[in-house]
N, C-alpha and C positions, 0 to 999 in steps of 0.2 A: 689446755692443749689436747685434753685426751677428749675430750667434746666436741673438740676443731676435728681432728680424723675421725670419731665416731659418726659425725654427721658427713661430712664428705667424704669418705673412705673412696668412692666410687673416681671421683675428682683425682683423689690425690694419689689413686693407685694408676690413674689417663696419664696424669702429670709426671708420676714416676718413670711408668712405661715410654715413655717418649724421650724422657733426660737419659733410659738406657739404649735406646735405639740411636740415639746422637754419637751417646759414647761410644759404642759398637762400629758408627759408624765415622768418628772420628782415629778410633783406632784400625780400623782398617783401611784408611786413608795413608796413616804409619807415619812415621817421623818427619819434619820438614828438615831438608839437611841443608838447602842456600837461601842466600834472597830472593835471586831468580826463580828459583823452584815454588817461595813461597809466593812474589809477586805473580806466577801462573795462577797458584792456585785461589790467591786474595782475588783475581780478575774472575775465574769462574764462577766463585763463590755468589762477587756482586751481583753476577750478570742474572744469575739464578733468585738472588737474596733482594734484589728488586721487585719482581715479581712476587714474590710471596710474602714480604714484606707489606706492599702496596694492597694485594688482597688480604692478607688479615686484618691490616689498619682500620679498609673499610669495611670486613666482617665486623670487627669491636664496633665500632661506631654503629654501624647500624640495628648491631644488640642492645645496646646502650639503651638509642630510641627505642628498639622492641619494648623494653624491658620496664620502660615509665608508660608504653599502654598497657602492658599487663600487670601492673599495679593500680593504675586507672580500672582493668578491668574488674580486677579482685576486690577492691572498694564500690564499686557498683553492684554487684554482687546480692543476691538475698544471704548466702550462705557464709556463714562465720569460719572464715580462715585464720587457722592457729599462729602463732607466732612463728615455729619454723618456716610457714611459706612466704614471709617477710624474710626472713634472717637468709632463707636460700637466693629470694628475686637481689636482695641488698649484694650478696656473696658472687653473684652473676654480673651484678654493675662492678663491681670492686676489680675478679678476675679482667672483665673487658677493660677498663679504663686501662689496668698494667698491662695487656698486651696490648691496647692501641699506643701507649708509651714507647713501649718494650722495639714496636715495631715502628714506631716515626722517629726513632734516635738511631735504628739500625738504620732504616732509609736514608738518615741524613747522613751515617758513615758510611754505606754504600755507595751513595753520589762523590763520595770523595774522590779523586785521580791518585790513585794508591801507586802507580806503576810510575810516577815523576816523583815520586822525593826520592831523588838519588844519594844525596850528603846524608840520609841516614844510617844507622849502623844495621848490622843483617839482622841479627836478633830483632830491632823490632817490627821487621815486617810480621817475625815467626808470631810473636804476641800479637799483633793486632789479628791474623788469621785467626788463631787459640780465643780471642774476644769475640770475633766477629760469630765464628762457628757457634761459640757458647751463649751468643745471644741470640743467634737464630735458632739452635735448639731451645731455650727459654721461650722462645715468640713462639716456637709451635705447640710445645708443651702446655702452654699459658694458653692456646688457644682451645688444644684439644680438650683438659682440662672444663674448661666454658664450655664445651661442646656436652658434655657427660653431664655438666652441672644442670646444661638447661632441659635436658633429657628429664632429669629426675627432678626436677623442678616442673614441668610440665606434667608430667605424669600424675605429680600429685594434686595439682590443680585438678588435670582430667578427672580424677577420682573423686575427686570430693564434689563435683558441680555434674558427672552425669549420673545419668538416674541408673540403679541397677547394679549390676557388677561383670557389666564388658569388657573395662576396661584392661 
C-alpha cells in the first residue's frame, strides 16, 4: 500500500482533491428536506450528469485505445523502458476501464424517469440523489485522476526517448 501512494501520490492527491470539492459542494447544496425538493434536484442533477457522464465514457474509451498504442509504441522502441513505465501505462487502463464503468452505470441511472415513481417513500428519492451525486463525483475524480496519471506517465516516456535534457 505504501508503494501504491508512493508511486502515485500525484493521482491520488487529483483524486482526493476532487472527492473534496464534491463534498464542499454537496454540502453546500445543504439538506434535502422533501421528495419534491429532492425529485427537483434528482432532475437537474440528470440533466447535467448526462452530459458529463456521456463525455467521460468516451474520454475512457478512447484512453483505453491511446494506451495499447503506446505500449505498441514503447516495445518498438530502441530504448529500454523500466518496469514502472509498464506498471504506470497498466495503472492508466485500469483507472479508465473504472471510470468508463463508473460513468455507463450512472448514464443508465440518469436515463431513469426519477420524477414517476410516485408510490415510493420520500426518503428514497433523498438516497438515490446522496448515490447519484457520489458517483458522479467518483466518475470525475476517477477521471481527473487518469488525467494526472497520464501527464506523468508521458512525461517519463518523453524523458527517457528525447535526446538531451529539454524536457
Amino acid at each position: 500500500m505504501k508503494e501504491l501512494v508512493t508511486c502515485y501520490r500525484w493521482p491520488l492527491a487529483t483524486f482526493l482533491l476532487a472527492a473534496l470539492v464534491g463534498y464542499g459542494a454537496r454540502s453546500a447544496i445543504g439538506r434535502v428536506y422533501s421528495a419534491a425538493e429532492a425529485v427537483d434536484l434528482l432532475n437537474a442533477l440528470s440533466r447535467a450528469g448526462l452530459y458529463l457522464g456521456s463525455a467521460i465514457a468516451t474520454a475512457s474509451a478512447t484512453i483505453i485505445a491511446l494506451m495499447l498504442t503506446l505500449v505498441g509504441m514503447i516495445r518498438r522502441m530502441d530504448e529500454d523502458f523500466d518496469h514502472s513505465a509498464y506498471r504506470d501505462v497498466a495503472m492508466v487502463g485500469r483507472l479508465s476501464a473504472l471510470t468508463l464503468l463508473v460513468s455507463l452505470f450512472l448514464l443508465m441511472a440518469f436515463a431513469l424517469p426519477i420524477g414517476e415513481f410516485e408510490e415510493l417513500p420520500p426518503a428514497w428519492f433523498k438516497n438515490v440523489y446522496d448515490g447519484l451525486f457520489a458517483g458522479t463525483v467518483l466518475m470525475v475524480g476517477l477521471s481527473a485522476a487518469t488525467v494526472v496519471l497520464i501527464y506523468t506517465t508521458l512525461m517519463r516516456v518523453m524523458i527517457k526517448i528525447t535526446p538531451g535534457d529539454d524536457v
